[in-house]
N, C-alpha and C positions, 0 to 999 in steps of 0.2 A: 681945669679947676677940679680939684677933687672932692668927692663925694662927702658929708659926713654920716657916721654911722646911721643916723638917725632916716636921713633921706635916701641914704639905698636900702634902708625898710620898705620902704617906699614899691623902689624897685620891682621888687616882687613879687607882687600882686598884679602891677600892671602887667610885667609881662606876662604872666597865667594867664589875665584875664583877656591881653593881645592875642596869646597864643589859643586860645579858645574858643575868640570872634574868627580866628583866622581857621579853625577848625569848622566852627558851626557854618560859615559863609561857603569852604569848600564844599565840605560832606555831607553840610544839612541836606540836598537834596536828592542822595542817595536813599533816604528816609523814606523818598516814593517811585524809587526804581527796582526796587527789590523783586515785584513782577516781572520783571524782562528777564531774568535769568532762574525764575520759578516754574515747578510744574505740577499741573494739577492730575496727572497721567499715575492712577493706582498703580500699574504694571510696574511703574519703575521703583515702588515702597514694596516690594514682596519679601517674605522674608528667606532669607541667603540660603537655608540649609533643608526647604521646604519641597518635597515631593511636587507639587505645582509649578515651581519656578524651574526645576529639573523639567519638566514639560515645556515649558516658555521654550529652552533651548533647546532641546530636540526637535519642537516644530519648526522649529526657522527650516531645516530640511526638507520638512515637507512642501514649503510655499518658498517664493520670492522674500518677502519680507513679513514683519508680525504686522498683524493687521487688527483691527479695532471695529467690530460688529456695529453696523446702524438699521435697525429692525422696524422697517414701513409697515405699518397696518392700514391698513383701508376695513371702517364698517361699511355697511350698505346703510345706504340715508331711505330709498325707493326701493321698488321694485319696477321701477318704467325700464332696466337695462340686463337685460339677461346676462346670468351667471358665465358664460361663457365671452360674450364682450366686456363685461369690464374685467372679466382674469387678463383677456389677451391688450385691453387699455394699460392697464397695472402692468404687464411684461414689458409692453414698450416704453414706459415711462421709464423703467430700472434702466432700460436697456440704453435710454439717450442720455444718462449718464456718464457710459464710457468717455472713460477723457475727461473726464470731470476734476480738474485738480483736487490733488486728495483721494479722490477714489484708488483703490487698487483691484485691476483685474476687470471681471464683468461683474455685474450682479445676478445674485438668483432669478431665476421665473417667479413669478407672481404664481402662489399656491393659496387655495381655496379652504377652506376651515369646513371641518365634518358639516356644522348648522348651515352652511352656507349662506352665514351672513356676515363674514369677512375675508378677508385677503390679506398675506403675507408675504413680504419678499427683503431680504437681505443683501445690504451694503458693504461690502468690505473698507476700513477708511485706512488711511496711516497712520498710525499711533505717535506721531510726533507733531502732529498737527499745531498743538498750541492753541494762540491766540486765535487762528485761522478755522479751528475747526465749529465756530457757533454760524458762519459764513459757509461751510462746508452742507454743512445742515441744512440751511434756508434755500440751497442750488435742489439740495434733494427733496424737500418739502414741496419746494417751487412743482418740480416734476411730479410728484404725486399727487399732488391735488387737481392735476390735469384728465382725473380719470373721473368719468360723470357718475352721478347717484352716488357717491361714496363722501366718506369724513377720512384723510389721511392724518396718521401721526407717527411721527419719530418716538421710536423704544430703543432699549439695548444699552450696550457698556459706553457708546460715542455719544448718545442723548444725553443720558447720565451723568457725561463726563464735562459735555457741552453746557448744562445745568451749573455746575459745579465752576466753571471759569466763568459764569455769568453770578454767580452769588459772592465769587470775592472780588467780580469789578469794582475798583473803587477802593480795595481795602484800604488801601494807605491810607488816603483823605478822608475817607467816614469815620474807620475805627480811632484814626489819629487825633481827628476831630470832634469824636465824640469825649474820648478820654480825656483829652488835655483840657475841655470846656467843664466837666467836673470836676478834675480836681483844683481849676482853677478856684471854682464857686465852693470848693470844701475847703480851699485856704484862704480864702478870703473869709468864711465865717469863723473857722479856727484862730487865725492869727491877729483877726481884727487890723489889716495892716493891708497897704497899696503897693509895697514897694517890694515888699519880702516874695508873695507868693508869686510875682513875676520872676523875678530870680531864678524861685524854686524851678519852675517851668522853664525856664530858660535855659535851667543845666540839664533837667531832664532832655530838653529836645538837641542839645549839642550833645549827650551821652547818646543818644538814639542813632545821629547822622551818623556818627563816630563808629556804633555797632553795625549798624546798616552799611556803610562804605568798605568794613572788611569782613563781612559775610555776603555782600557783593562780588569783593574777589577772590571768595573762596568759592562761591558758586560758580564762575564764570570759569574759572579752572579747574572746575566737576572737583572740587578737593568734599564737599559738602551736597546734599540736595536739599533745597527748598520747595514749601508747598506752599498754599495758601495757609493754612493752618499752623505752622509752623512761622509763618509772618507775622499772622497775624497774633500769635502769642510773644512773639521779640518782641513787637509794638508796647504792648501792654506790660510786659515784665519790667524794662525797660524804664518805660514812665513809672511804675509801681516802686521799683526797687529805689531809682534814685530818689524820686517826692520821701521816701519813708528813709532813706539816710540823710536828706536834707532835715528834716523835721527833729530827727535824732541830734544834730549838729546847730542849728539853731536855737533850739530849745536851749543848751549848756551855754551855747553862746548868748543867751541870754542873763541866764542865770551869772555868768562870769563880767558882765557887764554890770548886773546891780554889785558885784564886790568891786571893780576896780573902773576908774577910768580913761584906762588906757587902751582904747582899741586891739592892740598889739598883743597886748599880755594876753587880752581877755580870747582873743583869737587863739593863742598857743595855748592857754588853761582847757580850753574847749578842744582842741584836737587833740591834746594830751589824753582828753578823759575820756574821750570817747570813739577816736581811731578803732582801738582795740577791738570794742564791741562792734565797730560797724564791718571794717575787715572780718572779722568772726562770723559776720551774720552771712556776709557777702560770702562767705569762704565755703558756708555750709549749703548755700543755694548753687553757688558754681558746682561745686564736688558731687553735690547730690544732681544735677542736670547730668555733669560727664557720665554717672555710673550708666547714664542711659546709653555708654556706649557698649555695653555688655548685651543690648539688648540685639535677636537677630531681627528686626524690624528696621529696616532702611526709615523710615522717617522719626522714629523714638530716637535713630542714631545721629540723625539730623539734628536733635534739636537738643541735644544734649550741650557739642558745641557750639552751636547757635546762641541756646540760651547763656551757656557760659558766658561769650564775650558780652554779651549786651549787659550780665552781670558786673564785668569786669568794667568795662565804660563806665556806668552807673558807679560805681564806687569811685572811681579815677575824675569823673568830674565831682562828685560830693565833697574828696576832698584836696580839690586843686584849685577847681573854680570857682567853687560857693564861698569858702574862706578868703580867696584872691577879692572876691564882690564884697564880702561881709567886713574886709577891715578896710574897703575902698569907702562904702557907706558908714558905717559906725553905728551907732543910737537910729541914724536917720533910716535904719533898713526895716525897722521896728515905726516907722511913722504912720499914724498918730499917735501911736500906744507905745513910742518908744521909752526904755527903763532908762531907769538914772541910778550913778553909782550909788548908793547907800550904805553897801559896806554887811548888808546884810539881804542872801539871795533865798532866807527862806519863804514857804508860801507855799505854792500846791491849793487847788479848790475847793472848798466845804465840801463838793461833794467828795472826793477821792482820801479826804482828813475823815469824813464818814464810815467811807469803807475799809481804812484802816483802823480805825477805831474798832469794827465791828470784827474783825479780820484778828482785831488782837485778844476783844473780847471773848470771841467763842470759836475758834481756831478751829477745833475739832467738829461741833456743827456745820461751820461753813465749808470745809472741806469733805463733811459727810453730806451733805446736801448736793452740795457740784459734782460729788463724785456717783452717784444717786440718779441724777439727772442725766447725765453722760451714757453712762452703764443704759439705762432708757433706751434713751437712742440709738445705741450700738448693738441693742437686739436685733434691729429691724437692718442692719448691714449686710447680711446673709442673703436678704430677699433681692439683692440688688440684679439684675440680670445682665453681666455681661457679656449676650454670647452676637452683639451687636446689631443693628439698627437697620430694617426693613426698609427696602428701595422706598416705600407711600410716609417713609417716616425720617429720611434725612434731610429732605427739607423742611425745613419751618412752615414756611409759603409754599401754597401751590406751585408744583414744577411741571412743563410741559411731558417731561421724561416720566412721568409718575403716572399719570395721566394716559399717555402711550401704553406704558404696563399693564395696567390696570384693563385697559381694554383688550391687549394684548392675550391676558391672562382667562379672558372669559371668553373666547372662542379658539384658540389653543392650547395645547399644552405648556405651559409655564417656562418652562426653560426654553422656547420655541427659539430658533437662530442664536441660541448662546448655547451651544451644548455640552457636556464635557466630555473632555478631550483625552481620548485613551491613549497609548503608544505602549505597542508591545514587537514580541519577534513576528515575523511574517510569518515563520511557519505554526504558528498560535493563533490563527489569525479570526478562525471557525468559534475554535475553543472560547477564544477572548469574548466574541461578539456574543454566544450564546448565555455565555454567563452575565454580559451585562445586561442581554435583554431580559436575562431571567432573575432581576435585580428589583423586589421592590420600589416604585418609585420613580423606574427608569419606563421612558412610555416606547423609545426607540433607540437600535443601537446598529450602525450601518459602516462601514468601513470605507474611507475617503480613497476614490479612486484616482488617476493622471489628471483625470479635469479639473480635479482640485474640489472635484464636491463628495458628498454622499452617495452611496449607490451607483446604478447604471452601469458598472462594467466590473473590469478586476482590480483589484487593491492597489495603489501605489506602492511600492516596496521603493525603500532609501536605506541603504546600508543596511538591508534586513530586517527593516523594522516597518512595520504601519500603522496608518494613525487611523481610529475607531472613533466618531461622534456620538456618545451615546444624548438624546435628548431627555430631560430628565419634566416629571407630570409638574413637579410645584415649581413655582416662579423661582429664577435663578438667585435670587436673593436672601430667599427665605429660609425659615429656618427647617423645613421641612425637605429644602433641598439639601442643603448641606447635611443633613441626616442620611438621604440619600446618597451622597458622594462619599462618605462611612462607610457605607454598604456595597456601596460599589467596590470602592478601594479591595474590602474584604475577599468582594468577589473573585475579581480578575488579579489580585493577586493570589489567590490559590490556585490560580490553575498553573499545573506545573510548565515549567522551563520558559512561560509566556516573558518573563521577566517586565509586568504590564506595571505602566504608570500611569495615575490620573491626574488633570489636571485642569485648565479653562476657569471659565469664571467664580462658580460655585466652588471649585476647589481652592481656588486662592483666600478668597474668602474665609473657607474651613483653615486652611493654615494659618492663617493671619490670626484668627481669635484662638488657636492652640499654641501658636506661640506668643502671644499677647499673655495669657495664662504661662506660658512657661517663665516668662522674661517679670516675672512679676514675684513668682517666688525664687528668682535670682539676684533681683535689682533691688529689693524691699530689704533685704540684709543688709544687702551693700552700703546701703544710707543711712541704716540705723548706725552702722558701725562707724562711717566715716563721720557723721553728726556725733555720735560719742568721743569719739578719740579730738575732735575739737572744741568740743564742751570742757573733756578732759585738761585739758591746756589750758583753754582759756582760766575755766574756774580753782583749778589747782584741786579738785576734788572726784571722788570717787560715784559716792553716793549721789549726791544732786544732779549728775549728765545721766544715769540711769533715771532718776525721779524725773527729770523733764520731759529723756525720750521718749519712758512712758507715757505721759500726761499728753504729750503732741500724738501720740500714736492712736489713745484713745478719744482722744477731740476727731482723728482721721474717721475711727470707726463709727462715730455718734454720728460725723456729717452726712458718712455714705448710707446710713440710716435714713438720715431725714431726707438723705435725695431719692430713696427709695421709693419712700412715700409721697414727693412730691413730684419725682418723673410720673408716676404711676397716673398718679389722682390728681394732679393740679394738670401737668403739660401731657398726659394724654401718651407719653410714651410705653411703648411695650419693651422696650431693649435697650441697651446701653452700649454703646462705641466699646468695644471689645481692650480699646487701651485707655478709655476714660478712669479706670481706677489706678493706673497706674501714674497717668499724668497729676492724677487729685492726689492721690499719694507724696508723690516728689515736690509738688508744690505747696501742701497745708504742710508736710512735714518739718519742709527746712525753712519754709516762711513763718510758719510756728515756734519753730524755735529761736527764728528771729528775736520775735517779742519775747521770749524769754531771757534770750542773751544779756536783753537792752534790759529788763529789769533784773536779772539778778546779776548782772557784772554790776550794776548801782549798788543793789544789796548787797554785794561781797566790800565794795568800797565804803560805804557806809559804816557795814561792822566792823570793818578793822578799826574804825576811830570810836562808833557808839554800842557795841556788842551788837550779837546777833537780832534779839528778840527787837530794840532800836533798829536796826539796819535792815529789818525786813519790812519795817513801818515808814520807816524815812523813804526809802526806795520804791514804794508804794506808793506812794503822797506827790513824790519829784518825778516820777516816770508814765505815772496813770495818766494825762492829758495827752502829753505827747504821744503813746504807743499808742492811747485808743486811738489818738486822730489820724497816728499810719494807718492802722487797720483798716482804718472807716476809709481811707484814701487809697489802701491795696484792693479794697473789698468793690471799691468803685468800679478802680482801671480792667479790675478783669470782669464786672459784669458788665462793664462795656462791648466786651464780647460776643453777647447776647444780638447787638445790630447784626449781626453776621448770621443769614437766617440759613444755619446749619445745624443740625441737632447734634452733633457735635460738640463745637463752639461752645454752643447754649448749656450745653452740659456740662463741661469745662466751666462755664463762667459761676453757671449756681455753685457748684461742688467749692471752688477757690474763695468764692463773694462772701457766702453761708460759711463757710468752715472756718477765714481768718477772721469773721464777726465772731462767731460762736470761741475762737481761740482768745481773742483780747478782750471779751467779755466776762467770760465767764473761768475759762482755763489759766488764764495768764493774771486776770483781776484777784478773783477768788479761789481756786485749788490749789496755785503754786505757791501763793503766798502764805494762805491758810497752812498749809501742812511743811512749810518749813520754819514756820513761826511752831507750828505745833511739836514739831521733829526736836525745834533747838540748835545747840552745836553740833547736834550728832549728824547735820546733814551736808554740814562740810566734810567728814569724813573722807579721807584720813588726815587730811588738814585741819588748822585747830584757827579759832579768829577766837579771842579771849581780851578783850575790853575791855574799860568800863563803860555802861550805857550813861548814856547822856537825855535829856526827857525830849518828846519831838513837838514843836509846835504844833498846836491843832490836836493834838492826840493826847495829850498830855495829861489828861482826867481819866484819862481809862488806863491807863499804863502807872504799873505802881514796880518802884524800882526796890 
């Protein structure tokens, strides 16, 4: 029997919305596998072209394999055990060890601190350890706490590291968890409806599996690296992007529903109108993610495709499978507040008819006030510190590794079993050591002999070259080390024909926040320009994709203001993650101009039927609810962030939370409106929209035609 037109309409929604259950059932639970092929291992994010990473590989020569420092302290609790039994307690504890899986090699001697009132000794681990190495740790804790009168703790780059896979256990399920349970409750108060914001959540979490499942196998065939942090921002982007093009896509499909009663139509009137804009939006967030492949930072490169696809999902379910649901429900998706045709979709809330009104009455005011306020806060952007985040300071919560440090640092020298790592010619070998000892900063510098340690005999030499541990006075983290590792560098590269490299902990470090700064004023054009040249397009104009990208650039700079002032003085921080302004950047930028897309592609379509000075007031009135309530809904998903007690994270989350409030409040409500109401036609330029205006409901007393 064959079909009639009308019933293979039909058709096609259910198969979307078959083919969609049969997506979310396979791939949804890829959503919390994303850990098994994740790694939380800093060495493998260095960046490519970096003097330190040149290090990483010329030591593999010296040792067996690259290994991963775990630095035991012991305090003294008593005095009932003389200095000399608990050193030789503490030797044998390292020493039964051996064999330890995960261990590599033997461990140091147990070594005594000038005050003689602790003890140190160093673990070598395997740096691929994974999930395995917070169990690695508790065999070696086990063993040193066996040493009487003393307090044992784990320090060093494997404590730290061990920390770090214990604060994103869980990611999937908490951060997923937290996110999807707000935005539920923020559409549920927005929509006044039971049926819809399930939906909405429904596509978001089948866009998620969907991104999850093929950034799973791109991980798994090293095409990609994932971290924690990098998951944990898909998660959220993810949820964020699709809720905010569902709301964009409902909203018209609402509005299309009070003109017609035909599911059908009202369906195709509402992707018609608004495809456009949401592909634009999605197009300026993917493109601006990729540019992050410019950067030389292995995880900014990460997450550039990363974030792409889950962009791309997110638009691919908004508009395959929320329409597929939307003309399967009809009116009833909107229950109990579902519309009814009436033939007429105008409306818009007192208040947003308010701010138009006010928007049309003193245009110049209101754009000189917002612009006023902004400028404000983008003094204090300067003050922002990104030269990154002190070991007592990237956890949120107390860590046992911080902790270790800390103790570590008040009866040794600071860089104590993390040293940096010279490598020069062997016959430089005198020269080299002399200059790093004679280096500011630097407390010891001793040349790694066949034992594979410092001192005690003659130099290993490996194709002519050997490797120099210089131990440096301030804690390997800090910022006074890496000032030290400046100086060094200076050093031991002046000495002639040494051809000397530095490298180790503190130096990776220094390179990561040097090129963090480089990749910052390479990748910052990049996005202005590709955000422009699709504004360009979309809007057919010249003048208003420059008026926007500015206006999003400086909403960028007011936020890194106020996060200045608020890491500072509210959260207690002294530093900021060395790529925090770059991720804040790529994100408020092209999320920002999001909400501008979404209102002025309204405002271009409005004025071609009611003239500008109309069409920037109509577009105003029809698009205020819905963009605030994205923002208020992007602004959620990524302070959800915040559960993830990484000062990182946290810092990521205010900068993205604070910056698209501050953009759909005040930059998107009041300055862009304001000043192209004030501008006129001339801000179409070189394109011309010449109408006649028609009067707008709601506003209509203040507008004289």
């Amino acid at each position: 029997m064959s079909l009639t037109p009308r019933r293979a309409l039909w058709l096609i929604p259910v198969v979307l919305l078959v083919a969609w259950l049969g997506i979310g059932g396979t791939l949804g639970p890829y959503a919390g596998r994303l850990g098994e092929v994740s790694t939380n291992d800093r060495a493998a994010f260095l960046p490519r072209s970096a003097e330190s990473t040149e290090v990483v590989a010329r030591q593999r020569a010296f040792q067996q394999a690259e290994t991963l420092p775990a630095i035991v302290v012991w305090t003294v609790d008593d005095g009932g055990t003389s200095t000399g039994a608990r050193q030789a307690a503490a030797t044998r504890a390292l020493a039964s060890l051996t064999g330890v899986p995960g261990v590599v090699g033997e461990a140091s001697p147990a070594l005594p601190s000038r005050d003689g009132k602790a003890l140190e000794g160093v673990v070598q681990l395997r740096p691929d350890l994974g999930k395995r190495l917070p169990d690695t740790l508790d065999r070696i804790r086990s063993a040193a706490e066996r040493v009487p009168g003393t307090t044992a703790r784990t320090a060093g780059p494997a404590a730290s590291q061990a920390d770090l896979t214990d604060a994103f256990a869980g990611i999937d399920g908490l951060l997923l968890g937290v996110a999807l349970a707000t935005v539920l409750v923020i559409l549920l108060l927005v929509h006044r409806s039971v049926l819809l914001p399930l939906v909405i959540i429904l596509g978001s979490v089948f866009a998620l599996g969907l991104a999850c499942a093929i950034v799973y196998a791109l991980a798994a065939h090293d095409v990609v690296r994932v971290d924690g942090q990098v998951q944990g921002i898909l998660s959220i982007l993810v949820i964020g992007a699709a809720t905010d093009y569902a709301l964009l896509l409902t909203a018209r499909y609402r509005e299309e529903l009070a003109l017609r009663a035909d599911r059908f139509a009202a369906v195709r009137a509402a992707l018609r109108r608004s495809w456009g804009a949401i592909v634009a939006s999605a197009g300026t967030v993917a493109l601006g993610l990729l540019a992050l492949l410019l950067s030389d930072l292995t995880n900014n490169r990460a997450l550039g495709p990363v974030g792409a696809i889950g962009v791309v999902c997110a638009v691919l379910s908004s508009l395959t499978f929320l329409p597929a649901v939307l003309v399967l429900l009809g009116p009833a998706a909107y229950w109990p507040a579902a519309p009814r045709a009436t033939g007429d979709a105008r409306g818009g809330s007192r208040v947003w008819n308010r701010v138009a009104a006010l928007v049309d009455r003193a245009p110049r005011k209101v754009w000189a006030g917002a612009l006023v306020g902004l400028l404000a806060c983008a003094a204090f952007a300067p003050t922002l510190t990104a030269k990154g985040v002190p070991l007592d300071e990237i956890f949120v919560d107390d860590a046992p590794s911080v902790a270790a440090q800390e103790s570590l640092g008040r009866h040794f020298p600071g860089g104590s079993g993390n040293p940096a790592v010279i490598i020069a010619n062997a016959d430089r070998v005198d020269q080299v050591t002399a200059a790093a000892r004679a280096t500011d900063g630097v407390a010891s510098a001793v040349a790694v002999t066949a034992s594979g340690r410092p001192g005690g005999g003659a130099p290993q030499v490996v194709d002519g070259r050997v490797r120099v541990d210089a131990t440096l006075r301030a804690a390997a983290d800090s910022g006074a080390a890496t000032d030290t590792v400046a100086r060094l560098r200076d050093a031991v590269h002046a000495v002639p024909d040494a051809d000397a490299l530095v490298g180790g902990y503190t130096a990776q470090q220094y390179d990561t926040r040097r090129t963090a700064e480089h990749d910052r004023t390479l990748i910052v054009p990049v996005v202005l320009a590709i955000i422009l040249v699709i504004l360009v397009g979309l809007l057919r104009s010249l003048l208003m994709p420059v008026l926007l990208v500015a206006t999003v650039a400086l909403n960028f700079l007011a936020t890194l203001g106020i996060s200045s002032l608020v890491f500072r003085h509210v959260f207690g921080f002294t530093g900021t993650d060395a790529s925090v302004p770059l991720y804040g950047f790529v994100f408020l930028v092209a999320l920002g101009v999001d909400y501008n897309i979404f209102l002025m592609s309204r405002v271009r379509e409005e004025s071609l039927i009611h003239g500008v000075r109309q069409g920037v007031l109509r577009g105003l009135v029809s698009t205020g609810g819905v963009i605030t309530s994205a923002g208020v809904v992007l602004a959620a998903t990524f302070a959800a962030l915040g559960v993830i007690p990484l000062a990182f994270l946290v810092q990521i989350a205010f900068i993205v939370a604070f910056g698209v409030l501050l953009d759909t409040l005040v930059v998107r409500s009041l300055l862009v409106p304001a000043l192209v109401r004030d501008i006129g036609r001339r801000a179409w330029w070189p394109g011309r929209l010449s109408r006649e205006p028609a009067p707008l409901p709601g506003v209509e007393e203040h507008v004289t035609v």
